[in-house]
N, CA, C and O atoms as a GROMACS GRO file, in nm:
protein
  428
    1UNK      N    1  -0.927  -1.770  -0.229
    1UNK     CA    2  -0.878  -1.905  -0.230
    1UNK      C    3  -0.789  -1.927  -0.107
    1UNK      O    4  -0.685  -1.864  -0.089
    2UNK      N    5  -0.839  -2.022  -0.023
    2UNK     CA    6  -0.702  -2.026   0.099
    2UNK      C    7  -0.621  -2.181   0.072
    2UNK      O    8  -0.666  -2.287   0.027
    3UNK      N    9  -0.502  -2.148   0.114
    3UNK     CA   10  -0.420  -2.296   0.096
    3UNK      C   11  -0.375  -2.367   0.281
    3UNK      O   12  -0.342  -2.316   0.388
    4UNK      N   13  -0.402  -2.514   0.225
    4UNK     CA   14  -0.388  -2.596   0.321
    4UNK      C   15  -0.254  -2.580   0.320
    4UNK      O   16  -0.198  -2.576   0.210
    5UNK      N   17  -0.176  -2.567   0.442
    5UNK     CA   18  -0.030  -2.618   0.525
    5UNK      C   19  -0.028  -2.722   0.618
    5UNK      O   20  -0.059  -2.723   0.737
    6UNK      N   21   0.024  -2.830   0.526
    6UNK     CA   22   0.008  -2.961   0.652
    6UNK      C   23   0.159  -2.958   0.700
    6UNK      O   24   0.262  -2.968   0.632
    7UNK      N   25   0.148  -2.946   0.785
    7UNK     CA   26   0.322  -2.910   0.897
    7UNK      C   27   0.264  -3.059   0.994
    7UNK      O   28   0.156  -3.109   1.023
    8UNK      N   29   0.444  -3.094   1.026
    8UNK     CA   30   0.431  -3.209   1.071
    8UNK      C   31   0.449  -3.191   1.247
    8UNK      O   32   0.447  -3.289   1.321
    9UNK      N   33   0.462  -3.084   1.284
    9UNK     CA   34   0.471  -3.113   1.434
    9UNK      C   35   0.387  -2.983   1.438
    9UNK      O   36   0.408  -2.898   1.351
   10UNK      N   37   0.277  -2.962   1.552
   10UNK     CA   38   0.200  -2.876   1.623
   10UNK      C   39   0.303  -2.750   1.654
   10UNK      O   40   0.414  -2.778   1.697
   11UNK      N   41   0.261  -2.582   1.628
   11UNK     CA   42   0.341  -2.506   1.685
   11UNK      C   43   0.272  -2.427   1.812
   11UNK      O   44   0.155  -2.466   1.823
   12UNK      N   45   0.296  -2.360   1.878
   12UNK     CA   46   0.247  -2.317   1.966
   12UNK      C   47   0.277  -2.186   2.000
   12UNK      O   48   0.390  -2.152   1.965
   13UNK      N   49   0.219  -2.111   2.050
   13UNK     CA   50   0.215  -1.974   2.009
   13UNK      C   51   0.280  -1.932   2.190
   13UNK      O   52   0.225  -1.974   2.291
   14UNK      N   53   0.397  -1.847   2.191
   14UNK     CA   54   0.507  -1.790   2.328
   14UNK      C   55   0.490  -1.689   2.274
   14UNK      O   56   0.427  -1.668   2.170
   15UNK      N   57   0.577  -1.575   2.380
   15UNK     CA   58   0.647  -1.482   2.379
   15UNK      C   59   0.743  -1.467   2.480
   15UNK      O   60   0.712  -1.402   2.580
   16UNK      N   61   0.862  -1.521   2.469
   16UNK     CA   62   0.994  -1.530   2.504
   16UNK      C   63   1.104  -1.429   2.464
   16UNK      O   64   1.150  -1.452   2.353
   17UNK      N   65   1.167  -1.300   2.542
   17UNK     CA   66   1.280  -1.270   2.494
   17UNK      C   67   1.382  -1.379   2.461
   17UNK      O   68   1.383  -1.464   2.550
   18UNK      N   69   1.482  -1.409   2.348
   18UNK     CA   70   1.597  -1.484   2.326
   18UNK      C   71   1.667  -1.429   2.267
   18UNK      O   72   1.633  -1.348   2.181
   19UNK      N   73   1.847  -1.473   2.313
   19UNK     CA   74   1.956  -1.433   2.206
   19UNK      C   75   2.002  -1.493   2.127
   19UNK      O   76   2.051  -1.601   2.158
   20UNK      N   77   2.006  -1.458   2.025
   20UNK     CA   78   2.054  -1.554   1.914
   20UNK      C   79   2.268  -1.537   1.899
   20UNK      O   80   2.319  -1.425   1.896
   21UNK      N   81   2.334  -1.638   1.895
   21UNK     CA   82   2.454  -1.571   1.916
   21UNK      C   83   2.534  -1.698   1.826
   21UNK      O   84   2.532  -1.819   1.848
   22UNK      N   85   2.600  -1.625   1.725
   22UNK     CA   86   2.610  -1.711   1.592
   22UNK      C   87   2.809  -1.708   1.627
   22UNK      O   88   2.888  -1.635   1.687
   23UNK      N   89   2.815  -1.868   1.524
   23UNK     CA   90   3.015  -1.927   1.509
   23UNK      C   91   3.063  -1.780   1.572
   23UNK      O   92   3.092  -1.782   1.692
   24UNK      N   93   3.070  -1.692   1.524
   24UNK     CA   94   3.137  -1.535   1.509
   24UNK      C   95   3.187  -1.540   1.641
   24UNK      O   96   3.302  -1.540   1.684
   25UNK      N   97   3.056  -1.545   1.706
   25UNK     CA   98   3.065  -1.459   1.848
   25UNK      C   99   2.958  -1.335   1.859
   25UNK      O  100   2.938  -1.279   1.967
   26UNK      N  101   2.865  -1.284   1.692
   26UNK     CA  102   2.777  -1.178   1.722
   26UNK      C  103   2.686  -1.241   1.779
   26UNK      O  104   2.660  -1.354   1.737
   27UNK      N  105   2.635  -1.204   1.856
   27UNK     CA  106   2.460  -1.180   1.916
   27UNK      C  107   2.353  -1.118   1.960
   27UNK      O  108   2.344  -1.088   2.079
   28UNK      N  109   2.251  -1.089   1.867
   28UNK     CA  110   2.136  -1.061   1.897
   28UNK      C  111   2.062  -1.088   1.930
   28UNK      O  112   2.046  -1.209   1.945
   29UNK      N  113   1.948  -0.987   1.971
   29UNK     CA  114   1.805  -1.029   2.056
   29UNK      C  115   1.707  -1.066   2.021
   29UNK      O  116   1.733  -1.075   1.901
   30UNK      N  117   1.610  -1.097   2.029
   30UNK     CA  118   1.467  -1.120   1.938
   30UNK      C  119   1.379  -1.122   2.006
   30UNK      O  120   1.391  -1.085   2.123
   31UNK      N  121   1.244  -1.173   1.947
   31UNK     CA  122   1.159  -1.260   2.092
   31UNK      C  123   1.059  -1.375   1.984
   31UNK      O  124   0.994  -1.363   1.880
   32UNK      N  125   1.090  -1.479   2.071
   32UNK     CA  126   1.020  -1.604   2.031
   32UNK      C  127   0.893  -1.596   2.077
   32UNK      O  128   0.846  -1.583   2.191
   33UNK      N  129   0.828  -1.607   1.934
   33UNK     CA  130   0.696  -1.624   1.906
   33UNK      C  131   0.591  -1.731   1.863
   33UNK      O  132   0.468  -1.731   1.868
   34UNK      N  133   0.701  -1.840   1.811
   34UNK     CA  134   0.665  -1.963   1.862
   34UNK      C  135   0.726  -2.103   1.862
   34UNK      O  136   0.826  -2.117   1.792
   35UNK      N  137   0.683  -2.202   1.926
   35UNK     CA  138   0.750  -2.317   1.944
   35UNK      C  139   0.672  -2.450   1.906
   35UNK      O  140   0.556  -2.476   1.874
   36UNK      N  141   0.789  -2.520   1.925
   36UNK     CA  142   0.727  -2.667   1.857
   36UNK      C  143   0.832  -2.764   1.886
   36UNK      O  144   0.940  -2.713   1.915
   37UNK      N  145   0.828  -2.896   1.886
   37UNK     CA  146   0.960  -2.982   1.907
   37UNK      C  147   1.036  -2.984   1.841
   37UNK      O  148   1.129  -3.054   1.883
   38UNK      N  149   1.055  -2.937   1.738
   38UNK     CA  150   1.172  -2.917   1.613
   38UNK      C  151   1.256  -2.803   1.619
   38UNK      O  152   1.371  -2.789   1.577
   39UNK      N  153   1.154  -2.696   1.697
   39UNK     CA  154   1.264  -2.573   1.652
   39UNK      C  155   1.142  -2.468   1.654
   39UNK      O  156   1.028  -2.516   1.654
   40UNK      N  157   1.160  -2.306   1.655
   40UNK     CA  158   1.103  -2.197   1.680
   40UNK      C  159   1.102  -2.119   1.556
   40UNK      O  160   1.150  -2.153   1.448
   41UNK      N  161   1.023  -1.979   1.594
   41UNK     CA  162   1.030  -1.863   1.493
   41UNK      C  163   1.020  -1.784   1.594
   41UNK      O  164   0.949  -1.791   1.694
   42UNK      N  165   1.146  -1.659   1.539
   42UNK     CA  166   1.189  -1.571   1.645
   42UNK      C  167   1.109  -1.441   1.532
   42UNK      O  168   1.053  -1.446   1.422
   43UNK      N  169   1.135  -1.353   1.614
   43UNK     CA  170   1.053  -1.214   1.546
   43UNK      C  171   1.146  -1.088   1.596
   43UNK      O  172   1.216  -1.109   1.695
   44UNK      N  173   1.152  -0.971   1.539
   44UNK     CA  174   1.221  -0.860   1.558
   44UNK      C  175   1.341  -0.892   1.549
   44UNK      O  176   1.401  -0.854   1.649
   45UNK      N  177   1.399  -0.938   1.483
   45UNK     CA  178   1.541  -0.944   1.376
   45UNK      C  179   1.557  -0.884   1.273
   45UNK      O  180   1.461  -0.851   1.203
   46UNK      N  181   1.702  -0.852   1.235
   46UNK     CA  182   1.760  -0.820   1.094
   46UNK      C  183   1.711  -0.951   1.026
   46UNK      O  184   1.813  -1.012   1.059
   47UNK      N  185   1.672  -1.002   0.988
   47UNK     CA  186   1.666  -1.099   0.893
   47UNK      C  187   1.766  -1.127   0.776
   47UNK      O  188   1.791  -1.242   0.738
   48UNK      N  189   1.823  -1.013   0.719
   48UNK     CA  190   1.871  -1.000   0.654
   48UNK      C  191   2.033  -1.022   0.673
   48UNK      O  192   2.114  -1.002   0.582
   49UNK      N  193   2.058  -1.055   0.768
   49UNK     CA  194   2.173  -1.091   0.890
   49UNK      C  195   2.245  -1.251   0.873
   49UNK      O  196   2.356  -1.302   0.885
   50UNK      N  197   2.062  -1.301   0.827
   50UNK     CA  198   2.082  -1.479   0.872
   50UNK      C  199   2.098  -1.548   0.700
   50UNK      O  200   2.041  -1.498   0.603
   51UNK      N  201   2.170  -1.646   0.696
   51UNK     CA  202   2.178  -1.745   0.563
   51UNK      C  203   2.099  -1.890   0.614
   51UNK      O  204   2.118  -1.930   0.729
   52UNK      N  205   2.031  -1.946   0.542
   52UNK     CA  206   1.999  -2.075   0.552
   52UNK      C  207   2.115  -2.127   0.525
   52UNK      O  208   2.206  -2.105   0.445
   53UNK      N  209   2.082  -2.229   0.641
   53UNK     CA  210   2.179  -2.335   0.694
   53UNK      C  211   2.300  -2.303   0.816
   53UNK      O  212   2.394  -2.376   0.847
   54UNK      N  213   2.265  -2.171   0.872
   54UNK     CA  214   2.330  -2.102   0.967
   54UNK      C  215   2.350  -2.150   1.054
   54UNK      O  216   2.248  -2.218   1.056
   55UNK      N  217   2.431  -2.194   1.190
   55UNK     CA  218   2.436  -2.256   1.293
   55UNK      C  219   2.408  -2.104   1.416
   55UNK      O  220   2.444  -1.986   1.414
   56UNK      N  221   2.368  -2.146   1.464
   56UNK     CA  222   2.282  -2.062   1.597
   56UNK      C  223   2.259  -2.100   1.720
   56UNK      O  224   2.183  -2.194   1.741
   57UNK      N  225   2.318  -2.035   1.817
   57UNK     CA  226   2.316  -2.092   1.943
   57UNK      C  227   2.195  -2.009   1.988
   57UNK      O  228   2.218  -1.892   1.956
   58UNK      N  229   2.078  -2.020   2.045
   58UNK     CA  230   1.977  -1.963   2.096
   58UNK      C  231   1.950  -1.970   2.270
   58UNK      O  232   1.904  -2.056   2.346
   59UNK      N  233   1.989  -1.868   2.281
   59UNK     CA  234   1.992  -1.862   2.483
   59UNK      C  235   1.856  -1.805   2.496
   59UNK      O  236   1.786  -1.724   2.435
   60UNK      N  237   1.850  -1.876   2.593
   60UNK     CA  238   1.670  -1.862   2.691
   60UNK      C  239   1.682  -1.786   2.802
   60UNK      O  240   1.585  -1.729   2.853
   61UNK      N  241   1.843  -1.779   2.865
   61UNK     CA  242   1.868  -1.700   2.996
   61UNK      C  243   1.883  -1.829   3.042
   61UNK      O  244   1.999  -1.869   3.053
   62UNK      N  245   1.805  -1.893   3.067
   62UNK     CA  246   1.862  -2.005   3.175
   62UNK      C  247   1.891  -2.152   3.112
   62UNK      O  248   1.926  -2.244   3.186
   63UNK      N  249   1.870  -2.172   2.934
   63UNK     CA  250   1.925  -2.269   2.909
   63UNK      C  251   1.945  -2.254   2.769
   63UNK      O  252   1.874  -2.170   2.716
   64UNK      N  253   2.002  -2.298   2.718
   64UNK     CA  254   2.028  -2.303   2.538
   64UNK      C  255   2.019  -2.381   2.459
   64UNK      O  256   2.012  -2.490   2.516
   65UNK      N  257   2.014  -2.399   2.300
   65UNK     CA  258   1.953  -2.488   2.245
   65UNK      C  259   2.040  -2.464   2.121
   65UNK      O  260   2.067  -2.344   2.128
   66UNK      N  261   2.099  -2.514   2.013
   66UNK     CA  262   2.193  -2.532   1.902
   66UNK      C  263   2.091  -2.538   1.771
   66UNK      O  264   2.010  -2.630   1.766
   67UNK      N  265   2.094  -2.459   1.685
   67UNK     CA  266   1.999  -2.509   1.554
   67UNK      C  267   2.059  -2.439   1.463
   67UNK      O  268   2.172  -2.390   1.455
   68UNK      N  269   1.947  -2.442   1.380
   68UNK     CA  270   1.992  -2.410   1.215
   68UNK      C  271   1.921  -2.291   1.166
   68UNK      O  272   1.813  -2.300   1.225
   69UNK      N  273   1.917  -2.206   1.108
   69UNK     CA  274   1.830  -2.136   1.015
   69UNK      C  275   1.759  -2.235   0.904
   69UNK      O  276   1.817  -2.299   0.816
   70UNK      N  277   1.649  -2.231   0.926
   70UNK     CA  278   1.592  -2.281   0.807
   70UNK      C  279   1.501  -2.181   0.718
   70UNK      O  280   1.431  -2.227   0.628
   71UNK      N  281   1.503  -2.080   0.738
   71UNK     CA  282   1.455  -1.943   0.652
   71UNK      C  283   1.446  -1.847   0.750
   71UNK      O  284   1.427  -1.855   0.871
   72UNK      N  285   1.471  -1.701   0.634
   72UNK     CA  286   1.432  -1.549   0.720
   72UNK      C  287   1.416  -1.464   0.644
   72UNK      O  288   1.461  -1.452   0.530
   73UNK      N  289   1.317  -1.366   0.730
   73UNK     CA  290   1.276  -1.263   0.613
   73UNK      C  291   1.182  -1.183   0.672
   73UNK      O  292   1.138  -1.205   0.784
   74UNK      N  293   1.143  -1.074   0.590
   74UNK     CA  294   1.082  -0.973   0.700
   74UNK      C  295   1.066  -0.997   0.855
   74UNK      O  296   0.967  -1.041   0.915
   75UNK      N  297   1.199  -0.954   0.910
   75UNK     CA  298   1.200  -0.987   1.015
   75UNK      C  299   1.181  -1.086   1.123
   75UNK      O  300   1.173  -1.055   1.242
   76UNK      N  301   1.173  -1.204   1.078
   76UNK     CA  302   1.157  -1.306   1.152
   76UNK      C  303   1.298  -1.399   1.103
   76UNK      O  304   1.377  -1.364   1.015
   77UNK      N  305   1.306  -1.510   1.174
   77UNK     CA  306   1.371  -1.649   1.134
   77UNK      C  307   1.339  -1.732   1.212
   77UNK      O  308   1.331  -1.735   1.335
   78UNK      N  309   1.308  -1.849   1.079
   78UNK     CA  310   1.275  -1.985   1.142
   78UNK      C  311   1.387  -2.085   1.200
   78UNK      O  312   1.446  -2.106   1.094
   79UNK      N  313   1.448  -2.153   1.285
   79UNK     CA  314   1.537  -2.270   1.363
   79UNK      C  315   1.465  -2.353   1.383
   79UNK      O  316   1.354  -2.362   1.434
   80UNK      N  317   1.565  -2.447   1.322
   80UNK     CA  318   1.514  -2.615   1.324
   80UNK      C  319   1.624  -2.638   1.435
   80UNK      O  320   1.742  -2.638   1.401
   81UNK      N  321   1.587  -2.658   1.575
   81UNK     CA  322   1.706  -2.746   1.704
   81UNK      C  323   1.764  -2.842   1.621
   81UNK      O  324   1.711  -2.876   1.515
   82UNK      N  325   1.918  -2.907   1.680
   82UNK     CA  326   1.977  -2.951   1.631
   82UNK      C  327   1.976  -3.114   1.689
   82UNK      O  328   2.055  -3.206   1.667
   83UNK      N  329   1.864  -3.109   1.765
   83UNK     CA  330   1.785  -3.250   1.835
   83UNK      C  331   1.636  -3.202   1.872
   83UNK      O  332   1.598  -3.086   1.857
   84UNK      N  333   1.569  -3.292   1.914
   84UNK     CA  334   1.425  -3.247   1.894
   84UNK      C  335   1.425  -3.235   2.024
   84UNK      O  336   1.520  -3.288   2.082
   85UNK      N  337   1.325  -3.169   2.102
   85UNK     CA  338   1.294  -3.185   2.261
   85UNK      C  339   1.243  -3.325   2.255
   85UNK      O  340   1.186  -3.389   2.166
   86UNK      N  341   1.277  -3.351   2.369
   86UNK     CA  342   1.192  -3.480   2.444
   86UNK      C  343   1.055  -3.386   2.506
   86UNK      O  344   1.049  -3.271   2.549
   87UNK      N  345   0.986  -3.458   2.495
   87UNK     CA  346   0.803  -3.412   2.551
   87UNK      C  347   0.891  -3.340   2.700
   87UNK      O  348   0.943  -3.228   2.691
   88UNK      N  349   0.897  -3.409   2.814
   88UNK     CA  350   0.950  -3.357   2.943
   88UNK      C  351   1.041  -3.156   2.921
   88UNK      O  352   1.019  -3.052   2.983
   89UNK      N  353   1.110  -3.179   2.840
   89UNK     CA  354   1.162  -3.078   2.834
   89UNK      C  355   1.089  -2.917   2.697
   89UNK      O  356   1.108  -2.795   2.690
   90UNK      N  357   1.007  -3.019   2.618
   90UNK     CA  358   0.937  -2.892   2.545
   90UNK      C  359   0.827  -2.898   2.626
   90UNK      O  360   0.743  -2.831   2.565
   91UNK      N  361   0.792  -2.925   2.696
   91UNK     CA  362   0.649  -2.918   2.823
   91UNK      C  363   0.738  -2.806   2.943
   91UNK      O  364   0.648  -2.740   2.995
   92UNK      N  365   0.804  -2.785   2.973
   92UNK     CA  366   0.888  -2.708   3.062
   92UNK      C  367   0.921  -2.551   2.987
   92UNK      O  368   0.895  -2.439   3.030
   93UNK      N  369   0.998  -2.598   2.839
   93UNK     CA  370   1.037  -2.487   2.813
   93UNK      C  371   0.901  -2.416   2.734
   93UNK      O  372   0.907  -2.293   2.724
   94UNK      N  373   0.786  -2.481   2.680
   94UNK     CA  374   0.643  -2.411   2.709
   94UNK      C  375   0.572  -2.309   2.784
   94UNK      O  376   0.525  -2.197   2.764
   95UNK      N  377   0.588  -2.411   2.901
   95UNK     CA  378   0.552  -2.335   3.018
   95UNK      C  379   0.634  -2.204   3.029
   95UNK      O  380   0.582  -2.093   3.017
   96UNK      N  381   0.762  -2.223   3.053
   96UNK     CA  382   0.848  -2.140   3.078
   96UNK      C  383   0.795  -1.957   2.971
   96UNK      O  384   0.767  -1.841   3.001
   97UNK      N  385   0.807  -2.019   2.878
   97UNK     CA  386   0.798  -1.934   2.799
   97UNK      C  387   0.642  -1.843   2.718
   97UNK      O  388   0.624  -1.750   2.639
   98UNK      N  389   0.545  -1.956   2.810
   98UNK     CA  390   0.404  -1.844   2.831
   98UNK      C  391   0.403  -1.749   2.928
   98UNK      O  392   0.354  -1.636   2.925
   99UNK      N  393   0.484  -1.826   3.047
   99UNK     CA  394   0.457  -1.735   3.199
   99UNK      C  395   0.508  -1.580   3.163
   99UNK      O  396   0.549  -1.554   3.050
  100UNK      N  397   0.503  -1.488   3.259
  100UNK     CA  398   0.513  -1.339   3.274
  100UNK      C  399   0.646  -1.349   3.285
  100UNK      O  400   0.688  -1.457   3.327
  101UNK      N  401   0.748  -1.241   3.251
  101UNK     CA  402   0.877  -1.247   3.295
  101UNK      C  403   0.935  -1.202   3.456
  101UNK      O  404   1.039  -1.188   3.520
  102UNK      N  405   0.807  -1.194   3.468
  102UNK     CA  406   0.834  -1.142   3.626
  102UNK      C  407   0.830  -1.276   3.720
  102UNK      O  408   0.877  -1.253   3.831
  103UNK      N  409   0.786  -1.406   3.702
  103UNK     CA  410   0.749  -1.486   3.743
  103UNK      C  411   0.864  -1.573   3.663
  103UNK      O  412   0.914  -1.660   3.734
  104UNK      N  413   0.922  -1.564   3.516
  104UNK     CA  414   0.977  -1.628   3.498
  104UNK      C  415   1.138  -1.647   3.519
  104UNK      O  416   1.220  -1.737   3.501
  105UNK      N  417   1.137  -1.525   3.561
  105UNK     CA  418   1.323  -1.495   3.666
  105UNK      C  419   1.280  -1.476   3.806
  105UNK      O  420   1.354  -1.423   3.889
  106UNK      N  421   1.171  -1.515   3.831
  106UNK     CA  422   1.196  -1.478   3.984
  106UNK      C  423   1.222  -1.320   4.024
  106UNK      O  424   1.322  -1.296   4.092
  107UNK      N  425   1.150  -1.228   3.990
  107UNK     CA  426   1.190  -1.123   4.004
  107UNK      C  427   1.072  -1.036   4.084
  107UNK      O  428   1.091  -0.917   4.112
   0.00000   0.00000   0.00000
């Protein structure tokens, strides 16, 4: 039997190192695995770390983004941004975040 998931914004499939770095001041690493205008799912986390409704600052290296936990668990967590991208800027941070990391620091 398979079940329909009607999700309201398209996700798109990255692989982005990001830090996640919470009120505290802790922060960890992950890597984003995918995106969408609402918000991501990061992978290789404690999961067990995060509470829904968490506030989360998520660094890209070269820019950052404010959200929420909206679930976690075997190792992943989902963030809802705390504003949606504008098209211009989730078309950038897309890109950004398919390219090679060698290409994507200039290195």
């Amino acid at each position: 039997m398979s079940v329909l998931v009607i999700r309201s914004h398209k996700r798109f499939a990255v692989r982005r190192p990001v830090s996640l770095r919470e009120e505290g001041g802790g922060k960890r690493g992950g890597l984003m695995i995918e995106l969408c205008g609402e918000g991501c799912r990061i992978s290789g986390v404690d999961s067990l770390h995060y509470t829904i409704d968490q506030q989360i600052t998520l660094d890209f290296g070269d820019e950052q983004r404010i959200g929420r936990v909206r679930w976690a668990h075997d190792g992943f967590v989902g963030l809802k941004f705390a504003s949606a991208l504008r098209p211009a800027e989730f078309g950038k941070l897309l890109e950004a975040s398919r390219m090679a990391p060698e290409r994507r620091y200039g290195t």
